[in-house]
DRENFIGU-449663 format. One record per residue (C-alpha): x, y, z; residue number from 1; chain. Coordinates in nm, 2 decimals. Example, Ala and Ser with C-alpha at 12.3 -4.5 7.8 and 13.67 -1.06 7.14 Angstrom:
! DRENFIGU-449663
{{1.23; -0.45; 0.78}; 1; A} {{1.37; -0.11; 0.71}; 2; A} 
***
This chain:
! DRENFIGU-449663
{{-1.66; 0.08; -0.60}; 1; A} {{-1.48; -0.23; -0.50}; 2; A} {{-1.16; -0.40; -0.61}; 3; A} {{-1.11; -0.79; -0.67}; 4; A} {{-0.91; -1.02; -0.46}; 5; A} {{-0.65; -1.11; -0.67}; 6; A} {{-0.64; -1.14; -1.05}; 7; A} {{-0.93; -1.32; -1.04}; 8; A} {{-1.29; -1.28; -1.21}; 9; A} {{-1.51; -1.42; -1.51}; 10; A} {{-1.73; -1.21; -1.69}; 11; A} {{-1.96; -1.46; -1.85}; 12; A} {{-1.76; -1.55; -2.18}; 13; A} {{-1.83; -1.89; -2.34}; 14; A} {{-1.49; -1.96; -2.41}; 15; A} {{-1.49; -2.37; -2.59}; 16; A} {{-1.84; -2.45; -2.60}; 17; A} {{-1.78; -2.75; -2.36}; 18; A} {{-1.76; -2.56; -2.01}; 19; A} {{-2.03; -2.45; -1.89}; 20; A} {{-2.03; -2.06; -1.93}; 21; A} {{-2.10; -1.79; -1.60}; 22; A} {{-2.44; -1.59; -1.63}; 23; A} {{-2.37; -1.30; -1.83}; 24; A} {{-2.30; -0.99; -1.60}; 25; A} {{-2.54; -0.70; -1.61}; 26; A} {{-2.32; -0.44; -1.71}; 27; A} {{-2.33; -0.07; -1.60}; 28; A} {{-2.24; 0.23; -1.84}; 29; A} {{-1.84; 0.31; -1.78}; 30; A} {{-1.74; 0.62; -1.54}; 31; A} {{-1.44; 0.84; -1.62}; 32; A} {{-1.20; 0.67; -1.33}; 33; A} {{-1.26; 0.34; -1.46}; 34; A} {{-1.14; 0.39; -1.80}; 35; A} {{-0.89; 0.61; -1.63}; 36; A} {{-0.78; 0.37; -1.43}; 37; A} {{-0.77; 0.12; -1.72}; 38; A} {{-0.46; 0.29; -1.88}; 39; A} {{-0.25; 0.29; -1.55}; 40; A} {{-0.20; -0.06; -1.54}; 41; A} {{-0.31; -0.41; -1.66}; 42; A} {{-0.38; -0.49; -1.30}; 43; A} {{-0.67; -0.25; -1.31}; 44; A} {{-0.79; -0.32; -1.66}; 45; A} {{-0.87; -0.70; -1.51}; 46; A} {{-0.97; -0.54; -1.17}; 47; A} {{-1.30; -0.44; -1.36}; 48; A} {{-1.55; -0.73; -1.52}; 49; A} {{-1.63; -0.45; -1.80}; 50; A} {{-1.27; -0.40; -1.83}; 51; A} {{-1.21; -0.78; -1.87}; 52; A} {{-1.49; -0.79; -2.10}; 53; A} {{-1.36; -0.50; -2.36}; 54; A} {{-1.04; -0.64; -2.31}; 55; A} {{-1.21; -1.00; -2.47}; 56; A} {{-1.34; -0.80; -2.74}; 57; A} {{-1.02; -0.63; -2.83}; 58; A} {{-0.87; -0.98; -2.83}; 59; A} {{-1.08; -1.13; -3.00}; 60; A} {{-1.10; -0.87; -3.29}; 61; A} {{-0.68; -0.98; -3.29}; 62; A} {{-0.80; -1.39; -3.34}; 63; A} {{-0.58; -1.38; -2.99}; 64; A} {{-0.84; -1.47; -2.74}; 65; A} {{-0.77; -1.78; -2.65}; 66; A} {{-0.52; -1.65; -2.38}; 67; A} {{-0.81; -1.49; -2.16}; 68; A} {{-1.04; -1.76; -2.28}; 69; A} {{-0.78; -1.98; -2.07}; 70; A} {{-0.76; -1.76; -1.79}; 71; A} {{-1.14; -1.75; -1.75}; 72; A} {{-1.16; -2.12; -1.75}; 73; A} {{-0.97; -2.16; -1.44}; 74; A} {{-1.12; -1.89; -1.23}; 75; A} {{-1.47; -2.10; -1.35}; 76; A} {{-1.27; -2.41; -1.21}; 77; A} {{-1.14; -2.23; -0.88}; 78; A} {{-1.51; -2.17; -0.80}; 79; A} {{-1.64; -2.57; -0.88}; 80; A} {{-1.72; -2.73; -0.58}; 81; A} {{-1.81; -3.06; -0.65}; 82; A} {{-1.51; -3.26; -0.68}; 83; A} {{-1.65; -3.46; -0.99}; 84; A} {{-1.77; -3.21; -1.22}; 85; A} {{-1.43; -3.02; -1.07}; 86; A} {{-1.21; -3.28; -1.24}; 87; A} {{-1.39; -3.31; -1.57}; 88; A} {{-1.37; -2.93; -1.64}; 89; A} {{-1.03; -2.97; -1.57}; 90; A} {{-1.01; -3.23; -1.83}; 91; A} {{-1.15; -3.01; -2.02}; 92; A} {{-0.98; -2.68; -2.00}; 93; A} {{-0.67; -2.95; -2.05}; 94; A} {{-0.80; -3.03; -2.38}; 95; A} {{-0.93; -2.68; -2.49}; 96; A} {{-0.64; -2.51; -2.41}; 97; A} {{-0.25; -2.72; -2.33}; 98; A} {{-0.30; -3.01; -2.50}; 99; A} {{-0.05; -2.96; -2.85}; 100; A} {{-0.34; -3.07; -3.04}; 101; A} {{-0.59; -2.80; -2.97}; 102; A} {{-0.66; -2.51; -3.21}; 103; A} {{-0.67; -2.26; -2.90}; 104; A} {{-0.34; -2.43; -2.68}; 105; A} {{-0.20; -2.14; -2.51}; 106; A} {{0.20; -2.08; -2.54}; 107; A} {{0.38; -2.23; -2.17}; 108; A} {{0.73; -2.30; -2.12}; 109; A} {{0.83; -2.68; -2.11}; 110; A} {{0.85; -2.61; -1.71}; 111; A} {{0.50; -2.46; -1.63}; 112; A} {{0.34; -2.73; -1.88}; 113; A} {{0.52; -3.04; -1.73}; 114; A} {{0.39; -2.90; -1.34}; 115; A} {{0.06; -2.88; -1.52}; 116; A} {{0.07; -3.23; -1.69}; 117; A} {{0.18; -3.39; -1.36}; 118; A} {{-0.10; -3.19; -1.13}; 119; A} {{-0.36; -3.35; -1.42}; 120; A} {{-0.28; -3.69; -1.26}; 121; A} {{-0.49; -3.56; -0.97}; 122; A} {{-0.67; -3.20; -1.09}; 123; A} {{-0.78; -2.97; -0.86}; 124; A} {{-0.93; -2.64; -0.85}; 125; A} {{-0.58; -2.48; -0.82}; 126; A} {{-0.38; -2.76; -1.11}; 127; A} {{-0.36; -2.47; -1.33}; 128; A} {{-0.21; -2.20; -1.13}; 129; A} {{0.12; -2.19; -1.26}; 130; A} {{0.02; -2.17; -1.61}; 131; A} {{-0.33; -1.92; -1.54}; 132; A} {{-0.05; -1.68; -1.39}; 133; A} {{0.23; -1.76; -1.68}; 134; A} {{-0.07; -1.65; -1.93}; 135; A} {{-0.15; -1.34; -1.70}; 136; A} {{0.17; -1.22; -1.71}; 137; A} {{0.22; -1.25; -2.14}; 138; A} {{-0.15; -1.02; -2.15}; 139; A} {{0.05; -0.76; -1.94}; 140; A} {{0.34; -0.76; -2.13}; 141; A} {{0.19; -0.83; -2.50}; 142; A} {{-0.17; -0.82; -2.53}; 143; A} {{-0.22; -0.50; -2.28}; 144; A} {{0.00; -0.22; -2.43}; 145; A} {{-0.12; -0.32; -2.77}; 146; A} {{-0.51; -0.26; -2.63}; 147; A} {{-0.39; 0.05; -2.47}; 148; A} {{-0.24; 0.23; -2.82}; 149; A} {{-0.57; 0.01; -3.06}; 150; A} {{-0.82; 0.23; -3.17}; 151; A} {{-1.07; 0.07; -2.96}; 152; A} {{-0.97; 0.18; -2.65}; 153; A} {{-0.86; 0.57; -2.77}; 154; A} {{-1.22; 0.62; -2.85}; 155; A} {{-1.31; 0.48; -2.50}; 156; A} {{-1.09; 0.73; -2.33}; 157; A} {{-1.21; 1.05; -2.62}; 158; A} {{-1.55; 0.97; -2.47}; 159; A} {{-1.46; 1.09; -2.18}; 160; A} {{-1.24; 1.33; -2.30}; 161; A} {{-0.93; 1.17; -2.17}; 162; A} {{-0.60; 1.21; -2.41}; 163; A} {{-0.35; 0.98; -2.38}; 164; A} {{-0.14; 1.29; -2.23}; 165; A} {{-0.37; 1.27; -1.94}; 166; A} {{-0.30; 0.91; -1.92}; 167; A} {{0.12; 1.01; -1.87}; 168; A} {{0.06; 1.31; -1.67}; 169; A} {{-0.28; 1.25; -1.42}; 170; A} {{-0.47; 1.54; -1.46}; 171; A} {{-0.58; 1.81; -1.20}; 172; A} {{-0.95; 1.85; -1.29}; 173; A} {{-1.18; 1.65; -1.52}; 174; A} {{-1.38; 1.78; -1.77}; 175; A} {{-1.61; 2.02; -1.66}; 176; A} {{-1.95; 1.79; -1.74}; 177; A} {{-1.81; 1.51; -1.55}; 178; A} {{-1.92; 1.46; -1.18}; 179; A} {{-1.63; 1.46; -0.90}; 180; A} {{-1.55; 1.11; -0.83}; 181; A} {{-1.31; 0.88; -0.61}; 182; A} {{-0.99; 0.83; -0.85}; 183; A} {{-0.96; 0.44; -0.82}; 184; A} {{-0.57; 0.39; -0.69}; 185; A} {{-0.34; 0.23; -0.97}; 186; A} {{-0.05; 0.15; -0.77}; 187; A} {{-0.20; -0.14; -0.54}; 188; A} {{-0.12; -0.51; -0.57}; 189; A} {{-0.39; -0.64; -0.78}; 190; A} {{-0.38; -0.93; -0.54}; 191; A} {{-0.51; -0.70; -0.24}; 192; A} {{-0.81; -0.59; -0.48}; 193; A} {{-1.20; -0.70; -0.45}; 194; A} {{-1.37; -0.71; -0.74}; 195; A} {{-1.55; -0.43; -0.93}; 196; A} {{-1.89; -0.60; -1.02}; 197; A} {{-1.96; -0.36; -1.33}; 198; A} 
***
């Protein structure tokens, strides 16, 4: 298993309806240090396209989802190439998602949305930055422990017979039908991480 390269990946989500979406990801069954790993911070959670993808779910089962609707929009925009449809997704992630009158406009501070609003004069792939990273940071602190205490995820981790003591105090062995495995590290920079394509 790999890690991502920063806190970036899509995992196929239409997120408006007017960008056009990834390819859906072919998504393999979970392993025990993934959803392990998933409780030890919200760097990892994102570190994993499966982990971004029951992440979406759990948001969206909140009517909260615009927030990593958002941050998939500009990692779609980071990879555009051609400088014409490059500008016009921008537009459009504008639109979907700062401008006051959308039904999905994520919450920024007046400082991040008036950098945004002045890089819109001439988008690029990167126009967004300050405000994908602003919108990061509010799913660490907000959106991620409430995923991490929902029902969703505690029958996640009981599949593997993890208990949320585990997830305090790391244990020593796994359970006895589960194969040894690398434990993924949950203390690195998610910026130094490649992603993990499952």
């Amino acid at each position: 298993m790999g890690y991502m390269g920063c806190w970036c990946s899509s995992i196929g989500r239409k997120y408006s309806g007017t960008v056009s979406p990834q390819r859906s990801v072919n998504v393999e069954p979970l392993n025990y240090d993934m959803v392990y790993a998933w409780g030890q911070s919200f760097d990892n959670l994102m570190a994993f396209k499966i982990g971004q993808k029951y992440f979406a779910e759990f948001l969206k089962s909140e009517y909260s989802d615009e927030n990593i609707l958002f941050w998939q929009a500009c990692e779609e925009l980071k990879r555009e190439k051609n400088s014409e449809k490059m500008e016009e997704k921008a537009r459009i992630i504008y639109e979907d998602f700062i401008s006051i009158l959308s039904p999905k406009e994520v919450s920024l501070d007046s400082k991040v949305r008036e950098i945004v609003n002045t890089n819109m004069g001439r988008p690029t792939q990167s126009c967004f930055d300050e405000a994908q990273l602003q919108i990061y940071q509010l799913m660490a602190r907000d959106s991620y422990p409430r995923f991490l205490t929902s029902q969703y995820y505690k029958e996640t981790l009981a599949s593997f017979g993890i208990t949320e003591h585990n997830l305090l105090n790391e244990p020593n062995e796994r359970p006895e039908e589960e194969p040894t495995a690398r434990r993924t590290k949950s203390n690195e920079s998610v910026c130094s991480k490649e992603i993990v394509d499952v």
